[in-house]
ZAMARGU-4260 file (C-alpha; in steps of 0.2 Angstrom, whole numbers, plus 5000, padded with zeros to 4 digits):
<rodrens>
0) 4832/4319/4424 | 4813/4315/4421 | 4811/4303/4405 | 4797/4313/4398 | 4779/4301/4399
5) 4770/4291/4383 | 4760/4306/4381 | 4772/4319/4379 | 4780/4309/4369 | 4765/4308/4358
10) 4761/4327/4357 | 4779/4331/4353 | 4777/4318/4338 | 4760/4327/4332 | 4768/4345/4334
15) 4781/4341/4319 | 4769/4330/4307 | 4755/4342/4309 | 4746/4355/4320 | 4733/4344/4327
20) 4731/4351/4346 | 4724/4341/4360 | 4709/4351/4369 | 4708/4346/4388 | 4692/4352/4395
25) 4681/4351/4412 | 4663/4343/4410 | 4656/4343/4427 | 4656/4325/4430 | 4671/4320/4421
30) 4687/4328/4411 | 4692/4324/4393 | 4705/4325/4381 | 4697/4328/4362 | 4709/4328/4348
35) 4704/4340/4332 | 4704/4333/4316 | 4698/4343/4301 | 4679/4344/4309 | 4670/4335/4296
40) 4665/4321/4309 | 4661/4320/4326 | 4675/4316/4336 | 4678/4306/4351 | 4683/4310/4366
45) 4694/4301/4380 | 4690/4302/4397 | 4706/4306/4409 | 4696/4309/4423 | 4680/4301/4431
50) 4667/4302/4444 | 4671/4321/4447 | 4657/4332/4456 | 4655/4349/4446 | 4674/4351/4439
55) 4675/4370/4434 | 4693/4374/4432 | 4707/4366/4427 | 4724/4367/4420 | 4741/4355/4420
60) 4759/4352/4421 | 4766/4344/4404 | 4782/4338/4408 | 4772/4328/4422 | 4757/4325/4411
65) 4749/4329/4428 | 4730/4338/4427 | 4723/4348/4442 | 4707/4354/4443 | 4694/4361/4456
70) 4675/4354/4461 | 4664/4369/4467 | 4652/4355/4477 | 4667/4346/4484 | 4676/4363/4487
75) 4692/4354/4486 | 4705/4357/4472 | 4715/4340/4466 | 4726/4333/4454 | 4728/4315/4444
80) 4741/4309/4432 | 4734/4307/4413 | 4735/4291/4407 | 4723/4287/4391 | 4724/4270/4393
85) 4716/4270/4410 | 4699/4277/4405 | 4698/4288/4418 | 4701/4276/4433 | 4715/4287/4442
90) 4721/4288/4460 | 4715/4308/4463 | 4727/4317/4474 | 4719/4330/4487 | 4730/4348/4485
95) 4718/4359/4493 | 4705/4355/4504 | 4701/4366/4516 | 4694/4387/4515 | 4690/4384/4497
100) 4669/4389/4493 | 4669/4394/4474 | 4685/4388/4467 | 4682/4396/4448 | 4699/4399/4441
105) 4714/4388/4442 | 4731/4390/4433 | 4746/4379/4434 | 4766/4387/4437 | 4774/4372/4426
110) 4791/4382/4429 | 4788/4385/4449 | 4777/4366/4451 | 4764/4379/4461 | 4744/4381/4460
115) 4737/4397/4459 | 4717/4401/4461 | 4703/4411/4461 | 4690/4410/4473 | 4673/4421/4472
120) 4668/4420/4489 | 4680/4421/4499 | 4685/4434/4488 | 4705/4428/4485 | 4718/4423/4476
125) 4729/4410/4482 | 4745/4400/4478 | 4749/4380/4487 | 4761/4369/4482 | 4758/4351/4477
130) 4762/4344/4495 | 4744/4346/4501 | 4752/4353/4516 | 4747/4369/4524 | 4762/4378/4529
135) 4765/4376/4506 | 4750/4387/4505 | 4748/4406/4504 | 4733/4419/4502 | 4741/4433/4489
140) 4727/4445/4482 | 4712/4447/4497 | 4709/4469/4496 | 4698/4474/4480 | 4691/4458/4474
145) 4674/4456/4471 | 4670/4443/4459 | 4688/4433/4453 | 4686/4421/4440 | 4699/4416/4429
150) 4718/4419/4429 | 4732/4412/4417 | 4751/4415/4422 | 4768/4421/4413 | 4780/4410/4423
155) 4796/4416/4414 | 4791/4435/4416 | 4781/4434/4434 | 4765/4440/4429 | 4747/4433/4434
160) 4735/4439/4425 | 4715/4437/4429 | 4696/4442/4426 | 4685/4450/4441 | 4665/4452/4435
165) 4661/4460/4451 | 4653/4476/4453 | 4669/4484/4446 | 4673/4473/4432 | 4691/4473/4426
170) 4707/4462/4421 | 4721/4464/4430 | 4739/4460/4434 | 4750/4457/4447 | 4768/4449/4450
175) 4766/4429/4454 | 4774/4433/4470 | 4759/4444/4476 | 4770/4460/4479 | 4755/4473/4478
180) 4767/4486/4472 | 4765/4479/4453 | 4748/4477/4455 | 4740/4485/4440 | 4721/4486/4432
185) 4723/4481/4413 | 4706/4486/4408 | 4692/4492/4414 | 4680/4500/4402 | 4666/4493/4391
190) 4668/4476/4400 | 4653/4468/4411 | 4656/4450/4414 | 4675/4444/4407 | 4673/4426/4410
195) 4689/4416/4400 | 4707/4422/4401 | 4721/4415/4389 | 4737/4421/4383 | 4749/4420/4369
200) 4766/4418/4374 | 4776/4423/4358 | 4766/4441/4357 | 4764/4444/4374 | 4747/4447/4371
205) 4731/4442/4383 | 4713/4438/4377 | 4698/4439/4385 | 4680/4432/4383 | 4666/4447/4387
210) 4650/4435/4390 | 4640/4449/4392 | 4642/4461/4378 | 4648/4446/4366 | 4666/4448/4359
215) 4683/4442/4361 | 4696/4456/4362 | 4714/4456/4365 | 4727/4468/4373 | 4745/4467/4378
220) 4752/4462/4394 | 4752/4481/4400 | 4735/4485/4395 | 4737/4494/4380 | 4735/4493/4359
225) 4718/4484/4365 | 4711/4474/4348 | 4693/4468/4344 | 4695/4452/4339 | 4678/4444/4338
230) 4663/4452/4339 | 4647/4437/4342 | 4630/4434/4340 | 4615/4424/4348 | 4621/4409/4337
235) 4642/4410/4342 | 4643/4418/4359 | 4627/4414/4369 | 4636/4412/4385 | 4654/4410/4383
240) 4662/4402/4401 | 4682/4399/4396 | 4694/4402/4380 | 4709/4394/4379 | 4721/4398/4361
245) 4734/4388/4350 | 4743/4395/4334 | 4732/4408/4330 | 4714/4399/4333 | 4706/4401/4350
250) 4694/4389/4358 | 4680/4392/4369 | 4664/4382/4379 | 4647/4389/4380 | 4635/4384/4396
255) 4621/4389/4387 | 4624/4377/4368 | 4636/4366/4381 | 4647/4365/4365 | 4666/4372/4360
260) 4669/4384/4348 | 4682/4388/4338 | 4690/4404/4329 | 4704/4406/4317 | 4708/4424/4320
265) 4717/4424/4304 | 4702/4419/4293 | 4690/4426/4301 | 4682/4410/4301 | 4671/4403/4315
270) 4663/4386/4320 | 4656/4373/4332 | 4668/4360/4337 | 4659/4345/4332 | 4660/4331/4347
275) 4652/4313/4349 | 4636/4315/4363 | 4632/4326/4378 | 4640/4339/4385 | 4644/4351/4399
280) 4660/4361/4395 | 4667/4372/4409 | 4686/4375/4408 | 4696/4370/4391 | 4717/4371/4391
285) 4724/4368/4372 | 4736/4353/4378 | 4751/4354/4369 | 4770/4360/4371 | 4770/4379/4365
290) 4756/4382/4378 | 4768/4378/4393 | 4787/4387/4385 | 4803/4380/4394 | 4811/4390/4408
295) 4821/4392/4421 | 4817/4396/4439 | 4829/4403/4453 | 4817/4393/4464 | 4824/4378/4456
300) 4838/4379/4465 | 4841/4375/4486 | 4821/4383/4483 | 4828/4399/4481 | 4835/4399/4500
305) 4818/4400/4506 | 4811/4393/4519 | 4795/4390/4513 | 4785/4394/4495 | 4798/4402/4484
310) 4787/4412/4468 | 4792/4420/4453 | 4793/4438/4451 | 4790/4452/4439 | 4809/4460/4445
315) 4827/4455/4446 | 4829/4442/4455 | 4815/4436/4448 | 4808/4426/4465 | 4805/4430/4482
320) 4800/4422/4496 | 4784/4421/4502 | 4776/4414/4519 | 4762/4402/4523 | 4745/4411/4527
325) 4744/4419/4542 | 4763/4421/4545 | 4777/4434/4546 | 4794/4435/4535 | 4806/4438/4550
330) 4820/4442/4537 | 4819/4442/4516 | 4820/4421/4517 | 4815/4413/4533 | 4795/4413/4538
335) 4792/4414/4556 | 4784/4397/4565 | 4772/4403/4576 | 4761/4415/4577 | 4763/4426/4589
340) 4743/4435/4591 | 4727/4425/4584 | 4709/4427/4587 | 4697/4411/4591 | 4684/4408/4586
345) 4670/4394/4591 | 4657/4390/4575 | 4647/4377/4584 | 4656/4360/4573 | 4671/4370/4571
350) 4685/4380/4580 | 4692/4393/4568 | 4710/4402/4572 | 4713/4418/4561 | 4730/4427/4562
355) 4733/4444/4567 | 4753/4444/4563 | 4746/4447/4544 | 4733/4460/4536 | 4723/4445/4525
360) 4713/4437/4540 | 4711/4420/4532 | 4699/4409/4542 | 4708/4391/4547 | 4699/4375/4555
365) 4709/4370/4567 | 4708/4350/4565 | 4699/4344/4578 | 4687/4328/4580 | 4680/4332/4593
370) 4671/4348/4591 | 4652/4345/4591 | 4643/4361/4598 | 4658/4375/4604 | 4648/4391/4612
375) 4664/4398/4622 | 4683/4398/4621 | 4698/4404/4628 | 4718/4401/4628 | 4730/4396/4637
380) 4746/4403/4632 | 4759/4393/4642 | 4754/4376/4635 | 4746/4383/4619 | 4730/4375/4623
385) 4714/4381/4619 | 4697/4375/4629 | 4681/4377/4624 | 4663/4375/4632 | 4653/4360/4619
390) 4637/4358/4620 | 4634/4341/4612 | 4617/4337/4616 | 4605/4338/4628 | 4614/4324/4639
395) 4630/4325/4634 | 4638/4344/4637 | 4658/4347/4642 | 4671/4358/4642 | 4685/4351/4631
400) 4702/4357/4626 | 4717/4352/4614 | 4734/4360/4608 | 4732/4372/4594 | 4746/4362/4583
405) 4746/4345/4580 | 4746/4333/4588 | 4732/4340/4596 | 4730/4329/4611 | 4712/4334/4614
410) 4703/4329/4632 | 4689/4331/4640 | 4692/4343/4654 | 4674/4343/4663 | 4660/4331/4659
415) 4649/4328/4675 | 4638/4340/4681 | 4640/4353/4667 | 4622/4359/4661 | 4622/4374/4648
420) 4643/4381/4651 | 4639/4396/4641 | 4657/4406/4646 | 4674/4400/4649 | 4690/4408/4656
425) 4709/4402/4658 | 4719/4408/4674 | 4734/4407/4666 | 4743/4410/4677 | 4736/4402/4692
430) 4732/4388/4681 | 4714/4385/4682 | 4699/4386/4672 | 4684/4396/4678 | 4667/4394/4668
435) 4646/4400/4669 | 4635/4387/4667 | 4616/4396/4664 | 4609/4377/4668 | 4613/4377/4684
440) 4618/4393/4688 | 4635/4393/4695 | 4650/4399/4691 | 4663/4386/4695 | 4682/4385/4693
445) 4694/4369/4693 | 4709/4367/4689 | 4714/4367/4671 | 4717/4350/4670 | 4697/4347/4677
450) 4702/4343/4696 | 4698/4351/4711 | 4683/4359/4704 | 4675/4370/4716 | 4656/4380/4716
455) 4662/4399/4716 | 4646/4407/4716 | 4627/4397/4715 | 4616/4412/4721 | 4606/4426/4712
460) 4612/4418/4696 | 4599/4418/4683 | 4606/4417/4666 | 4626/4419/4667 | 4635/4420/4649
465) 4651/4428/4648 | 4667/4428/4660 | 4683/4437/4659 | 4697/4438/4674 | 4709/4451/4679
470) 4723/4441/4682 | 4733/4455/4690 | 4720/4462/4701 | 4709/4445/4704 | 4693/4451/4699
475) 4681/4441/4688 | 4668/4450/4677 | 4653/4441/4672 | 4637/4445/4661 | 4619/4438/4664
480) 4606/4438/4654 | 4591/4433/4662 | 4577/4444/4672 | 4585/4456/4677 | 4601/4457/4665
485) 4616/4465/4672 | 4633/4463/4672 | 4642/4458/4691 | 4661/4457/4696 | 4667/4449/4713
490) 4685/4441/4718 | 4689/4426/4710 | 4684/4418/4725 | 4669/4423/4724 | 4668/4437/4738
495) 4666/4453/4738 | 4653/4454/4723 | 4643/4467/4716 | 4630/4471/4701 | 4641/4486/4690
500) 4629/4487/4677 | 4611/4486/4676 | 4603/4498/4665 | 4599/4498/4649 | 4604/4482/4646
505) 4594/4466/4638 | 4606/4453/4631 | 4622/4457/4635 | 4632/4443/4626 | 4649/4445/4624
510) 4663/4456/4636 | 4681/4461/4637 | 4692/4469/4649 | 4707/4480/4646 | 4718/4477/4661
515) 4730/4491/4656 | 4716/4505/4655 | 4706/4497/4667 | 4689/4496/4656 | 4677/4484/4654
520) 4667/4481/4635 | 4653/4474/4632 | 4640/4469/4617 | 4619/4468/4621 | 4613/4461/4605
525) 4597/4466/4609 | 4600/4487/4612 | 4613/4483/4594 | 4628/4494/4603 | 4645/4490/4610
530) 4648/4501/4626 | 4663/4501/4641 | 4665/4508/4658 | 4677/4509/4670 | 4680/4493/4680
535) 4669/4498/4695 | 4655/4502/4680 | 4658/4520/4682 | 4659/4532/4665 | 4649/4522/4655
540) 4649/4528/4636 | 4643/4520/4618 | 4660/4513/4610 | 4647/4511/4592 | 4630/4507/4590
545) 4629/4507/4572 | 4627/4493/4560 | 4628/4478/4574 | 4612/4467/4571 | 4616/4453/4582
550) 4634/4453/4590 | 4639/4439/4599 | 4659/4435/4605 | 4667/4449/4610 | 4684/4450/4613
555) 4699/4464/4615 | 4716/4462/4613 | 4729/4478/4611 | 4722/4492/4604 | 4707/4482/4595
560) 4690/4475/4600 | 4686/4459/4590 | 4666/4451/4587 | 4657/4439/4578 | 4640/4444/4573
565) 4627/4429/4570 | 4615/4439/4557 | 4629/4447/4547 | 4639/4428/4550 | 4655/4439/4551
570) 4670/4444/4562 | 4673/4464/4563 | 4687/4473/4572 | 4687/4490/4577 | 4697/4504/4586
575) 4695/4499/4607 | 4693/4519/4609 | 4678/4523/4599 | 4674/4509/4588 | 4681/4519/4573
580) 4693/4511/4558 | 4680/4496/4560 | 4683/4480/4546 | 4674/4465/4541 | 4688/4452/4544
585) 4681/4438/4539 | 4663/4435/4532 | 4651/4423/4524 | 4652/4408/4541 | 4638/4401/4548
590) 4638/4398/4566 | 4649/4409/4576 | 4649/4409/4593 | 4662/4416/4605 | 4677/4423/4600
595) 4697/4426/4609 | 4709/4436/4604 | 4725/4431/4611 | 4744/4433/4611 | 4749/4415/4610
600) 4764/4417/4621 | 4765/4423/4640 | 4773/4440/4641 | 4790/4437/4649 | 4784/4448/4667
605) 4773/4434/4671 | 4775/4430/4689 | 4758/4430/4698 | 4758/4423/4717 | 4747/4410/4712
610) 4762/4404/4699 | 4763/4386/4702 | 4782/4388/4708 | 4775/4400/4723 | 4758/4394/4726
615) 4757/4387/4745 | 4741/4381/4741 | 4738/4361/4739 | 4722/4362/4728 | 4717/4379/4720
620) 4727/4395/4721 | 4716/4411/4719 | 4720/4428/4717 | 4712/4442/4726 | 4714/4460/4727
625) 4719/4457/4745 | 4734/4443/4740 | 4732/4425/4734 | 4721/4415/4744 | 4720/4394/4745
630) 4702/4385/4741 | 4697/4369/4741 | 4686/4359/4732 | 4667/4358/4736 | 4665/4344/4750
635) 4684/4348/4756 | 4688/4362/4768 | 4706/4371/4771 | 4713/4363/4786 | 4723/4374/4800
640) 4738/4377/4790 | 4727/4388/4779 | 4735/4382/4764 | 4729/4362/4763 | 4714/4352/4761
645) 4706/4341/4771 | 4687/4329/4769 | 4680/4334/4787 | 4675/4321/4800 | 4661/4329/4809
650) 4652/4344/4802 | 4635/4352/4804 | 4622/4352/4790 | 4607/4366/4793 | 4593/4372/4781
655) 4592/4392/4779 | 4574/4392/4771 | 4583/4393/4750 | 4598/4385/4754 | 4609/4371/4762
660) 4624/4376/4772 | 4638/4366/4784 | 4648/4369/4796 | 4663/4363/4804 | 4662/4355/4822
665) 4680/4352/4819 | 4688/4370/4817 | 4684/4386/4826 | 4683/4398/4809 | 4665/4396/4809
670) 4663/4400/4790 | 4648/4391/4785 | 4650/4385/4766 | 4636/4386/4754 | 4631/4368/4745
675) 4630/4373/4729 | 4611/4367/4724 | 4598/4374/4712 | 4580/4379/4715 | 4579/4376/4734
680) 4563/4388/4738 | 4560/4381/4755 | 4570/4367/4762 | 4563/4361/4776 | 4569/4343/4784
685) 4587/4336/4781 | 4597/4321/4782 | 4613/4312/4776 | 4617/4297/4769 | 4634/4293/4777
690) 4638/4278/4765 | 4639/4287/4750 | 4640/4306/4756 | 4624/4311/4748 | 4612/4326/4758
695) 4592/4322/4759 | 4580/4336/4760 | 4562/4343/4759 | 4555/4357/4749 | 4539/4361/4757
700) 4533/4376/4744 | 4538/4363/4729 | 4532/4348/4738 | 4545/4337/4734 | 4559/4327/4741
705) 4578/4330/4732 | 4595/4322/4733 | 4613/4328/4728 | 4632/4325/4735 | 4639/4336/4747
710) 4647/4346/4732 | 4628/4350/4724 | 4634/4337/4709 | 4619/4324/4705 | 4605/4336/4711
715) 4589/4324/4707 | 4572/4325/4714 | 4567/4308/4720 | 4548/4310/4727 | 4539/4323/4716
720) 4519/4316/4718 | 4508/4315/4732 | 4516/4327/4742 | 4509/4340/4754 | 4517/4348/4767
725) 4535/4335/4769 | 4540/4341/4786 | 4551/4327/4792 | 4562/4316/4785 | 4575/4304/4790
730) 4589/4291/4781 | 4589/4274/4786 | 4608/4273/4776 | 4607/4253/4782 | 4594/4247/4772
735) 4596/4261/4759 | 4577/4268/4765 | 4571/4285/4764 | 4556/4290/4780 | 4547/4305/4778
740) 4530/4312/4787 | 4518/4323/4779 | 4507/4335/4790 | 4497/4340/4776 | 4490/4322/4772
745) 4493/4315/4789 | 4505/4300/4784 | 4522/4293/4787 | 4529/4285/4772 | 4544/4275/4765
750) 4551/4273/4749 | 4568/4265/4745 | 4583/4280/4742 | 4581/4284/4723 | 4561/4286/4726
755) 4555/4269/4721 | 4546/4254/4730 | 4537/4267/4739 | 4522/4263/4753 | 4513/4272/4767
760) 4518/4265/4785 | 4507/4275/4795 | 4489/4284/4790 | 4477/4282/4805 | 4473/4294/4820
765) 4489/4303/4812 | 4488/4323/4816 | 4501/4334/4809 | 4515/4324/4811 | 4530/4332/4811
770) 4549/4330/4815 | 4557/4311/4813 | 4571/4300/4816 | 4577/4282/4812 | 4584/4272/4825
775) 4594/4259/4815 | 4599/4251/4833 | 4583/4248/4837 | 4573/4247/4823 | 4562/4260/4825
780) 4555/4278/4818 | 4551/4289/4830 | 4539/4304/4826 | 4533/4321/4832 | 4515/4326/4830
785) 4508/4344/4832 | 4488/4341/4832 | 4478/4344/4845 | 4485/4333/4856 | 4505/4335/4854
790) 4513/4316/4855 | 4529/4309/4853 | 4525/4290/4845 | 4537/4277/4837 | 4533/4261/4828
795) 4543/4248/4819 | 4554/4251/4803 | 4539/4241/4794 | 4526/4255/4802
</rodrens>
C-alpha cells in the first residue's frame, strides 16, 4: 500500500479543521498552488512547476500528488511530482509527445491512472497512460468534432464529459471507454463558445462557463433540469477561459483581467480572488480530496485481462478493453500486433504511417533520424522495410530505407550517382528496387540491398517521376513530366516500351496500378483530375476532377485510391471506381509528398519465378511477360550460360552520333549495350582509359570533352573552353594525358586526364587535323589532317 505523500497529508488535515481549498492553476510560464484565506489580503502563491512554455490544461492525481499538464508551443503533454518545498525545480516526465497541435483540455482518471485530452486541431479526443509509450495510447472521439476544449471525467460511473465551441457548439458525453453507442449531446441551445467544464460529484450535476453570452449554467449528467446559475457582466465575466468548483463555490480565470474569480452559489455572492503580482491564469483544478472521490476499478485488477489500455465504462462490467491507435481488437481482450494494411506517406523531414485496420486515420511519425528531404516511398513487405528517395541537398541525394518498427536499422541503399530520384518501386518479389531519377534521366534498378545496380532505360527520358510494377505480369509504368508529358510502360528490362498516354496531360504526378482489374490511375496536378485506363492506355475515363487543387502521391490499394494534396496539405481516399465516398483522412500537414498504400505482409500465393529460391540468375532476376529473364549490372555482361555475370576482356566501343554503345568481341550475341550517359548531342572521337575503366569522348555540337565509367556513373565534362570542332582524341592511360586535335582552330593539344595543366602541342601549318593516336611504345602522336593537302604527320609526346 502507497503511504499517502506530505501533502496529502496536509490537505486531509485542512479538510477537518476548516474548508480552506488549495486552487492549482496553469499560468503560461509556470503552475501554482494558491491557498484561500478569507480574501482580505493578497495572497501568495507557490510555484510547483517552472519554466513551462504556454501551460493551458491541467489537472492531477491526489494519491500521487502528481500534476500533468499540456504546453500548446511544446505540443507535448507532461507530468511532475508536487513538492512545495522545491520551488518549482522538478524533473518533468514527457507522457505525450508526439501528434499533439493544440492540446486545450486535459483531465486526470485518478481511479484508471490514465490521461484523457482534447485537441482542437486535430480534431480528437485521446486517452494514454502514464508509460509514455505508444502502444498505452488511444484516439477515442475523432467524427463530429470541430472545436474540443475542455473535458472533465466520472471515473466511478464511466462518463467523459466535454465542451466543443465549433461551428455547432455543444456539451457532450460519452462512456470513458469511447464506445460511440453512449455517445450523447447534453446541450446544444443558447451556447456559442462553452470554454470551462467542472463537475460536482455528490449531485451528479456539470457546470459550464458560456464566454460568449456571459453566464455560468448547470445541468445534470443527462442533459436535463438545465439551471442558470450565473448570469455576468463586463466587470465579472469578461472572458471566462476555465471553472473549476468546491463546496458550493466555483472558481474561474479570465484571459482578459488574467485574474480568478470566485462565486458562492449559495449567496449569490461574487468576487475577484485577490493574489500577490502578475498573472496569466489558464486552467484551475480546486485541489483537495472531494474533488478526486475514492473508487474501485475492475482494471485494477490483472488490468482487467486486457492486453493493452483497459477504460472504465458507462455499463456492467464497467471496463473494456481498448487497443492502441491504429490497431484491431482480434477478440473482446487481446489487441492485434501488427497492422495488417497502412498507407505511407513521405512529408519531406518526416515519414508518416497511417492505419487502415481502423476508421480514425491518426497520422504517426515513424521515428526515424535520417529523414531529411523524402519525395517517394514504397514497401517491402517480406522484410517490413520501407525505402524512400531523400533529397538532402543539392550534393548529397540517396535512396534510403529502415524497418517500420524499431529497431529500425536504417541504411543507405543508393548514394553515388543519384541526381533528382523522384519515384521509387520495390520488386518484392524479385527483390530489387527500381527507381526514376529526372537528374539524369534513367530509370535504374538494383538490387534491394543497392548492388548490382544496372541503367534500365536512359533515352527519351525528360522528366520521369512516378514508377509502379506489375509484378505478376513484369511490366513497369512510369510517368514523365517534361516536354512532352506522357505516361510510358516497357518490360522491367526495359524492352518492349511504349508511350500509353499522351494527351491531355501536364503534370502527371502520382500513379497506381490495379493488377487484379488490370487499370492504370493517375493524378495531373495541373488538369486538377484523377483518371484510369486500361493497362495498354485503352478506355481512358475521369475517375473525379472535382475539388483536387494540387495532388501529389497517389496510391491504390483494394478497393480505394489514396492522395496527398500539397495546397489542401491533406490525405483523401475515395472509391477506385468512380472516385465517389471521397474522405479527408488526414488534414492540416505540411509537406506531403508521395504516398503507399500497402498490405504490410506478402499474400501467402507469392511465388514469382524471380523468387530468390528459383531464381537462376547470379546478379538480377527480372520478370517479363515472356518469363523471367537474368541481367547484369552496367559494365558486366551475361556470360554463355545465360544466367551469370561476367566483366568482358575485349569489347568494342563505337559512337552512334547521341550515344555510346559496346560490344562484345568475346560472344557471338551481338546485342550492343547502351552506356547509360546524359546529353551526348554528337559524340564524335572515343577512347578508354584501361587503368581505371573510364571512356573519353568529344561532343562536337557542344564543343566539349567528357568523361564517365563504363557504367555512365561519374559523367563529368573535363574540357568545356576554347573548343571548336574536337574531332580526335586519344588517351595516353601511362602518363594519365588526354590528346586531342581540333579542325576548327587548327591545333593539337594536351591536357592532363581531369582537364588541368593544359597546353597547345601543335599550332603551325596545321590544316583540319583530324583523327589521332597515341603510341605509348613509341612515344609518339600520330595525326590525320584533311586540308588541302591530306597528310598523315606524327611528333613526339611533348609535340
Amino acid at each position: 500500500m502507497m503511504l499517502p505523500s506530505p501533502l496529502l497529508l496536509l490537505l486531509l488535515t485542512l479538510a477537518t479543521i476548516a474548508t480552506r481549498p488549495y486552487i492549482l492553476f496553469a499560468n503560461r510560464k509556470d503552475i501554482r498552488l494558491l491557498e484561500l484565506t478569507d480574501n482580505k489580503k493578497r495572497a501568495a502563491t507557490n510555484i510547483i512547476v517552472k519554466n513551462l512554455e504556454d501551460a493551458a490544461a491541467l489537472d492531477y492525481f491526489l494519491e500521487e500528488s502528481r500534476v500533468c499538464w499540456s504546453e500548446i508551443n511544446r505540443e507535448v503533454i507532461r507530468c511532475a511530482n508536487i513538492d512545495p518545498r522545491v520551488k518549482g525545480k522538478v524533473t518533468k516526465e514527457d507522457i505525450v509527445t508526439t501528434g499533439l497541435v493544440k492540446p486545450e483540455g486535459l483531465a486526470c482518471d485518478w481511479v484508471g491512472n490514465k490521461i484523457y485530452w482534447t485537441d482542437s486541431d486535430t480534431k480528437r479526443i485521446e486517452v494514454a497512460g502514464l508509460s509514455g509509450l505508444e502502444s498505452d495510447r488511444s484516439v477515442l472521439i475523432w467524427e463530429d468534432l470541430d472545436l474540443p476544449r475542455s473535458i472533465s471525467l466520472a471515473p466511478e460511473q464511466g462518463f467523459m464529459f466535454w465542451t466543443d465551441w465549433g461551428e455547432y457548439p455543444r456539451i457532450e458525453r460519452c462512456g470513458m471507454n469511447g464506445d460511440l453507442d453512449t455517445r450523447k449531446v447534453l446541450v446544444d441551445s443558447d451556447i456559442v463558445w462553452p470554454n470551462g467544464l467542472t463537475l460536482d460529484y455528490a449531485e451528479k450535476r456539470l457546470f459550464w462557463l458560456e464566454a460568449k453570452l456571459g453566464y455560468i449554467a448547470s445541468t445534470d449528467w443527462e442533459g436535463n433540469n438545465r439551471k442558470t446559475i450565473f448570469v455576468g457582466d463586463k466587470t465579472t465575466l469578461p472572458q471566462p477561459f476555465a471553472i473549476t468548483m468546491s463546496a458550493g463555490v466555483l472558481f474561474w480565470t479570465d484571459w482578459e483581467t488574467n485574474a480568478i474569480y470566485s462565486y458562492n452559489i449559495t449567496m449569490d455572492h461574487v468576487e475577484k480572488v485577490k493574489v500577490r503580482g502578475k498573472l496569466s491564469p489558464m486552467d484551475i483544478r480546486v485541489f483537495e480530496p472531494t474533488r478526486q472521490p475514492p473508487s474501485t476499478s475492475p482494471c485494477s485488477q490483472s488490468n482487467g485481462g486486457c492486453s493493452h489500455l483497459c477504460l472504465a465504462a458507462p455499463y456492467p462490467p464497467h471496463y473494456s478493453c481498448r487497443c492502441p491507435t491504429g490497431y484491431k481488437l482480434t477478440n473482446t481482450t487481446t489487441c492485434a500486433t501488427t497492422n495488417s494494411a497502412i498507407l505511407l506517406v513521405a512529408a519531406r523531414d518526416s515519414i508518416i504511417k497511417v492505419s487502415l485496420d481502423t476508421p480514425d486515420y491518426t497520422d504517426r511519425v515513424v521515428s526515424l533520424h535520417s529523414v531529411v528531404n523524402s519525395i517517394a516511398i514504397d514497401y517491402d513487405p517480406v522484410d517490413g522495410r520501407v525505402y524512400w528517395t531523400d533529397l538532402e541537398d543539392d550534393h548529397k541525394q540517396s535512396i534510403r530505407s529502415a524497418a517500420l518498427t524499431s529497431p529500425h536499422n536504417e541504411t543507405d541503399v543508393v548514394t553515388r550517382d543519384v541526381d533528382h530520384p523522384d519515384g521509387v518501386a520495390v520488386d518484392w518479389k524479385g527483390r530489387n528496387l527500381f527507381w526514376t531519377d529526372s537528374g539524369t534521366d534513367r530509370i535504374e534498378v538494383a538490387r534491394l540491398d543497392g548492388t548490382s545496380r544496372r541503367v534500365v532505360i536512359s533515352e527519351d527520358l525528360d522528366e520521369p517521376r512516378s514508377i509502379v510494377l506489375d509484378l505478376s505480369q513484369g511490366w513497369m509504368f512510369w510517368s514523365d513530366w517534361g516536354k512532352n508529358p506522357r505516361i510510358e510502360r516497357a518490360w522491367l528490362d526495359g524492352r518492349a516500351r511504349e508511350v500509353i498516354i499522351d494527351t491531355e496531360l501536364v503534370w502527371p504526378n502520382g500513379i497506381a496500378l490495379d493488377t487484379e482489374g488490370q487499370k492504370l490511375y493517375w493524378c495531373d496536378a495541373k488538369m486538377d483530375r484523377i483518371e484510369m485506363s486500361g493497362v495498354d492506355g485503352s478506355g481512358r475515363v475521369v475517375v473525379s476532377d472535382q475539388d483536387l487543387p494540387h495532388p501529389f502521391g497517389f496510391s491504390l490499394l483494394g478497393d480505394f485510391i489514396y492522395w496527398t494534396d500539397w495546397q489542401d496539405r491533406n490525405i483523401q481516399r475515395a472509391e477506385k471506381v468512380d472516385g465517389s465516398n471521397r474522405i479527408v483522412m488526414v488534414s492540416h500537414l505540411d509537406d506531403l509528398m508521395g504516398a503507399k498504400a500497402v498490405l504490410t505482409s506478402p499474400p501467402s500465393s507469392t511465388s514469382s519465378p524471380c523468387s530468390p529460391s528459383l531464381s537462376p540468375c547470379s546478379h538480377l532476376c527480372l520478370l517479363t511477360p515472356p518469363g523471367p529473364v537474368c541481367a547484369c549490372p552496367t559494365g558486366h555482361e551475361l556470360a554463355k550460360d545465360n544466367s551469370s555475370c561476367l566483366v568482358p576482356d575485349a569489347f568494342l566501343l563505337y559512337t552512334r552520333r547521341d550515344d555510346i554503345r559496346r560490344i562484345s568481341i568475346e560472344r557471338d550475341t551481338g546485342e550492343d549495350i547502351l552506356i547509360p550517359l546524359k546529353g551526348v548531342v554528337e559524340a564524335s572521337a572515343l577512347d578508354y582509359d584501361r587503368l581505371d575503366g573510364r571512356i573519353y569522348w568529344s561532343d562536337i555540337e557542344l564543343k566539349i570533352i567528357s568523361r564517365a565509367f563504363l557504367n555512365g556513373s561519374a559523367q563529368e565534362v573535363v574540357v568545356e573552353f576554347g573548343l571548336d570542332y574536337p574531332r580526335g582524341l586519344a588517351v595516353d592511360w601511362m602518363a594519365g594525358n588526354l590528346y586531342w586535335t581540333d579542325a576548327g582552330t587548327g591545333r593539337v593539344e594536351v591536357a592532363k586526364l581531369d582537364g588541368s595543366s593544359r597546353r597547345v602541342l601543335v599550332w603551325r601549318e596545321l590544316d583540319s587535323p583530324e583523327c589521332l593516336v597515341v603510341d605509348t611504345e613509341g612515344e609518339k602522336i600520330v595525326w590525320s589532317s584533311w586540308g588541302l593537302e591530306p597528310v598523315i604527320e606524327r611528333a613526339g609526346l611533348d609535340g
